[in-house]
C-alpha positions in Angstrom: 67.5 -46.7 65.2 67.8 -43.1 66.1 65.4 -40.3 64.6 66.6 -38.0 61.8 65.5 -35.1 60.6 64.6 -36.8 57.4 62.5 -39.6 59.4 60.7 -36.5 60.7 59.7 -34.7 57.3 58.7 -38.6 55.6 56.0 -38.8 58.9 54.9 -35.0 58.0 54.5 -36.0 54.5 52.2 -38.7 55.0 50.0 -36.5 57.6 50.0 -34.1 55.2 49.4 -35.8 51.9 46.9 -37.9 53.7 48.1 -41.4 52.4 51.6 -42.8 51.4 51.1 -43.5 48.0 50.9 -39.6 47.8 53.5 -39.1 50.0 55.9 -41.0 48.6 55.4 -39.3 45.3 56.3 -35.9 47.0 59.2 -37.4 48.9 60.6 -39.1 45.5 60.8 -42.8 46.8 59.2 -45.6 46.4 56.0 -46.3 48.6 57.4 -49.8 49.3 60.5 -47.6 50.7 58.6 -45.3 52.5 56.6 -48.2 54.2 59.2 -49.8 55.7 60.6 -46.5 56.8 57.6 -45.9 58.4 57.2 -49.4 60.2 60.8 -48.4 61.3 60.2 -45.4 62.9 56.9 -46.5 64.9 59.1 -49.8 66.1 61.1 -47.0 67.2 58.9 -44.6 69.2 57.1 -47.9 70.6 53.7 -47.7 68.9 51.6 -46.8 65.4 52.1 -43.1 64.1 49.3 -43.7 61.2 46.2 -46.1 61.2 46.0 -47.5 57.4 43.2 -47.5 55.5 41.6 -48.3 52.3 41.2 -44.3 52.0 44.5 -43.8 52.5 46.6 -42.8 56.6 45.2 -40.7 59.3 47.5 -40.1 62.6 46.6 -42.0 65.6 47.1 -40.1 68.7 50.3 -41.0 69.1 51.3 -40.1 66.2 49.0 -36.9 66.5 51.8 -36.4 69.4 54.6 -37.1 67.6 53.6 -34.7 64.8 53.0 -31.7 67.1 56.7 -31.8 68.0 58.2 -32.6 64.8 56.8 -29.5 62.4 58.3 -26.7 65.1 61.5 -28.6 64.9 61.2 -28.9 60.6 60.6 -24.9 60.9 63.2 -24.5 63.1 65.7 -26.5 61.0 64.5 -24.4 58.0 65.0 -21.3 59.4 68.3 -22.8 61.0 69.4 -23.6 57.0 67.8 -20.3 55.8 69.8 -18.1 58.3 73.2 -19.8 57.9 73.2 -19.4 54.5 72.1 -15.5 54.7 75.1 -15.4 57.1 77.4 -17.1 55.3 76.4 -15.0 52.0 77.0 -11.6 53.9 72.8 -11.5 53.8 70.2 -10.2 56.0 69.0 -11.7 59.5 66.0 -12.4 59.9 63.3 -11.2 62.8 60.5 -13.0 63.4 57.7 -11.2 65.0 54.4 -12.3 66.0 51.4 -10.2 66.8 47.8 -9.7 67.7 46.0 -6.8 65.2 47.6 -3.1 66.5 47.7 -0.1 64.4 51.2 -0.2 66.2 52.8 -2.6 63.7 53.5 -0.4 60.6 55.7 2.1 62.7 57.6 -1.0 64.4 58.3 -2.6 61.6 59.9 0.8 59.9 61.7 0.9 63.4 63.1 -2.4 63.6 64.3 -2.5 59.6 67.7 -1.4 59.1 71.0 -3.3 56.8 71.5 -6.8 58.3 68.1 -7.0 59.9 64.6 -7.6 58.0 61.7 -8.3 60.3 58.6 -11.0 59.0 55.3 -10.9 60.1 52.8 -13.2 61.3 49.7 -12.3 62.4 47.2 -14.5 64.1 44.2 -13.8 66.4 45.0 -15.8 69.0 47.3 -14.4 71.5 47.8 -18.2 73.1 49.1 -19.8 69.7 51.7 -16.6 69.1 53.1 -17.8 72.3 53.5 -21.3 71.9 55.1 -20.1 68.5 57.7 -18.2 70.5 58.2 -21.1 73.0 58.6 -23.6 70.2 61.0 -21.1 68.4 58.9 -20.5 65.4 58.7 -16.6 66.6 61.7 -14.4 68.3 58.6 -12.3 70.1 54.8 -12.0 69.6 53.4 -9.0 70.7 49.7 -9.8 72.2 46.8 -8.3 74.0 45.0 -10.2 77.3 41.6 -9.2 77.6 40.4 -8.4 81.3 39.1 -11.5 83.1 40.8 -14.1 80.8 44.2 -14.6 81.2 46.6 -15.7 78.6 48.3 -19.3 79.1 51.9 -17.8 79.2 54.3 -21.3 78.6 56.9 -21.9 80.9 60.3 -20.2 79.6 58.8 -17.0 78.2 60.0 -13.6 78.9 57.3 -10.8 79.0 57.2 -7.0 79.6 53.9 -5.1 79.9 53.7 -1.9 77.8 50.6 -1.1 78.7 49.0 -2.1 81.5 45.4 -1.6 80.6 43.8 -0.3 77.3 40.4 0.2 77.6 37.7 -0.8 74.9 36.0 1.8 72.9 33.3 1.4 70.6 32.7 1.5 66.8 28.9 2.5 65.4 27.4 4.1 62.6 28.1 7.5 62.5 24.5 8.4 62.2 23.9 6.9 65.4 22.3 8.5 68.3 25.0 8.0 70.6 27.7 9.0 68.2 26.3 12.6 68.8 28.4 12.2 72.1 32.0 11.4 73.1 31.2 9.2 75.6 28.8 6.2 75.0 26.8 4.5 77.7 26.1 0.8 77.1 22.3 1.5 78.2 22.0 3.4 74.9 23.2 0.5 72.7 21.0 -2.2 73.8 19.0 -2.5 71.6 21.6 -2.7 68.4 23.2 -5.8 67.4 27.0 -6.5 68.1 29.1 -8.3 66.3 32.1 -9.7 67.6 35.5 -12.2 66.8 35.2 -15.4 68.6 38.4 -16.6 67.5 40.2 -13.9 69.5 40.9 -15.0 72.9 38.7 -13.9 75.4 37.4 -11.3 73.4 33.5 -13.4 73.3 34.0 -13.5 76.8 35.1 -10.4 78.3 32.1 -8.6 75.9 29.5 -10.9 76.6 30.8 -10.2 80.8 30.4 -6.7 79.7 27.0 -6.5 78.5 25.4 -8.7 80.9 27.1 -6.5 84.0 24.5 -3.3 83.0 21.4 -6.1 82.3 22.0 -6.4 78.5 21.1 -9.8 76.9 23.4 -8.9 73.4 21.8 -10.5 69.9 24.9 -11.1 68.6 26.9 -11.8 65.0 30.3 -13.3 65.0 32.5 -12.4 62.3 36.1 -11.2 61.9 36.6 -7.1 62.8 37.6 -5.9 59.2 33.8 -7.4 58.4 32.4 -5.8 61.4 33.7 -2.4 60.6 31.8 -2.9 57.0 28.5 -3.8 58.9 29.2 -1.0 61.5 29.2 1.5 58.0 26.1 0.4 57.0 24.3 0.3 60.3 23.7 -3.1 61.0 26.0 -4.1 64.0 28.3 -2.2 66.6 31.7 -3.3 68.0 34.3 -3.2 70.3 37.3 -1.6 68.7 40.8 -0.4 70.0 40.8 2.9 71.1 44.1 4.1 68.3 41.0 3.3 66.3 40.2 6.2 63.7 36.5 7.5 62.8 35.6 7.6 59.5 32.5 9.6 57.4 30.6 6.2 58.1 32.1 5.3 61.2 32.6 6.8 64.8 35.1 5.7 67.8 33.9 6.9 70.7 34.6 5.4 74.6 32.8 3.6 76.6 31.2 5.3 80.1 33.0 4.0 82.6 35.7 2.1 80.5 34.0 -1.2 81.6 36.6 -3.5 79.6 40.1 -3.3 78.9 43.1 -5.4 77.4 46.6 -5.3 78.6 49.5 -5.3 75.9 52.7 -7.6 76.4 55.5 -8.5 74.5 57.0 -11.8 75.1 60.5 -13.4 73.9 62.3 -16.9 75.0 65.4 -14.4 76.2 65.7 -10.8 78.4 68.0 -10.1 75.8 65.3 -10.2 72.8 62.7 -8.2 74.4 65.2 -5.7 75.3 66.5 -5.1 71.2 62.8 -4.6 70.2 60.7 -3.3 73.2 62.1 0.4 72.6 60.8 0.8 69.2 57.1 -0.9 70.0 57.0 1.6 72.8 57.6 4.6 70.3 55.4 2.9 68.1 52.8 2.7 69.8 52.2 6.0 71.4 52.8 6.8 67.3 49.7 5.4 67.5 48.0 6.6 69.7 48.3 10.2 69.0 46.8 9.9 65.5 43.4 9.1 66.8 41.6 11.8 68.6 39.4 9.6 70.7 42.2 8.0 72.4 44.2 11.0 72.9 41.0 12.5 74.5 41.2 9.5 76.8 44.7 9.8 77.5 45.0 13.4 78.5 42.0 13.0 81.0 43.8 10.2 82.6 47.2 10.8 83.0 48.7 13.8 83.2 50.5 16.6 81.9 47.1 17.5 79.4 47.9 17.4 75.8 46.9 20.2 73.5 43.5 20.2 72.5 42.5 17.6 69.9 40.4 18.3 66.4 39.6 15.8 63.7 41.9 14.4 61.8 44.7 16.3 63.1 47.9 15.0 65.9 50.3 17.0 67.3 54.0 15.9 67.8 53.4 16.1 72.0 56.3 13.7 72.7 55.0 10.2 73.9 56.2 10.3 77.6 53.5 13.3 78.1 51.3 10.7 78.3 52.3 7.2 78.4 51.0 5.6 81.5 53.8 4.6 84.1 54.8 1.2 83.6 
């Protein structure tokens, strides 16, 4: 017996449903049917897919195996169907992009969208699962960060282009802190406040906690996700790392770190040359977009690579036109 697609969606149903009684209601056969199926398939692939239980089916690791190839190549068949039939109706194509957190993402997206091309978003914190999502062909390109000192497991078969080479870390605190009275924050005088961070993002626990413990600092530490963290930060209870096109708010200031002790450098990565060269221009305007809305970076950015931009006040960005300032590449 040769697989089919549909053999593929019955094994995902029972995974998902979590016994075949329940599965084979969602299918809309009989379980009878959908239990010699099964037995079918696993005489097949040489082995059991599901160990059955009074309690219903969970995968063995075969079948754990088995499923971790077949739901990319259901999503790949349902965008394959999706796409053919937005061709065939005259309809839009769609883009799928993949990214990391960037305050880049609202201007590339306006960039990107045109007649006969609508991009979709998925956003995830983990730079390592965007790009198996790309090499599986559930993404066209993710856009992701690697933090300094842990490098990203980049699958064979991707395409990547650096855009920026290395963005440092700043710093998020209450704006009533004692350090926020100065641009430029040295670790030594945060020592003794509490820092939250993302665990989920990769390398991010690590590179901080590298960070700290470089200057003698043994953090106490929350972990929470960054749009918490920036609450706590407003009410005074934790600090954070943040990206430096971060803005300060009345509650909040975004200052750099002395000595720009950890950085991240952004990529964009696509199966084809082809694919990162249709979107890479429009991330790259969209980033230094970015960039020179927040003061602190822009700060950064005309100390470090030159010509100097015009002087920088609150809330305010001038048009300076991105190559100015974008570090070469």
């Amino acid at each position: 017996m040769e697989l089919e697609v549909r053999h593929l969606r019955a094994l995902c149903a029972i995974a998902e449903a979590g016994s075949l009684h329940r599965a084979a209601r969602q299918l809309g056969v009989a379980q009878p049917t959908l239990s010699t199926q099964l037995s079918r398939i696993e005489q097949a692939l040489g082995g059991p897919l599901f160990i059955r239980e009074r309690t219903g089916c969970r995968p063995t690791p075969l079948g754990r195996t088995v499923l971790g190839r077949a739901r990319p190549l259901l999503a790949d068949m349902r965008a394959l169907v999706r796409e053919a039939r937005a061709a065939a109706a005259g309809g839009d194509s769609r883009l799928r992009i993949g990214s990391t957190a960037s305050r880049a993402l609202a201007g590339w997206l306006r960039r990107l969208r045109r007649p006969g091309l609508e991009p979709t978003l998925q956003m995830d914190v983990s730079a390592n699962a965007l790009l198996r999502r790309v090499v599986d062909g559930q993404l066209d390109v993710a856009f992701v960060h690697e933090v300094e000192g842990c490098p990203l497991r980049v699958p064979e078969g991707l395409r990547t282009r650096v855009l920026v080479e290395r963005e440092p870390h700043f710093v998020m605190l209450p704006a009533d802190h004692p350090a926020a009275a100065r641009p430029v924050v040295h670790l030594a005088d945060l020592a003794d406040d509490r820092w939250m961070v993302d665990p989920t993002v990769d390398g991010e626990w690590d590179g901080v906690h590298r960070m700290l413990r470089a200057v003698g600092i043994d953090p106490r530490v929350l972990h929470g996700d960054y749009h918490t963290a920036a609450s706590l930060v407003a009410t005074g209870e934790v600090v954070t790392v943040c990206q430096p096109s971060s803005q300060s708010r009345p509650d909040t200031a975004v200052r750099r770190l002395h000595g720009d002790p950890l950085g991240v450098r952004l990529m964009l990565a696509a199966r084809t040359r082809s694919e990162l060269d249709a979107v890479f221009p429009a991330l790259e305007e969209a980033y230094w977009e970015a960039a020179r809305q927040s003061c602190a970076y822009r700060e950064w950015l005309e100390r470090t690579e030159p010509p100097p931009l015009a002087p920088c006040s609150p809330g305010t960005a001038t048009a300076t036109d991105r190559t100015a300032y974008a570090p070469v590449r």
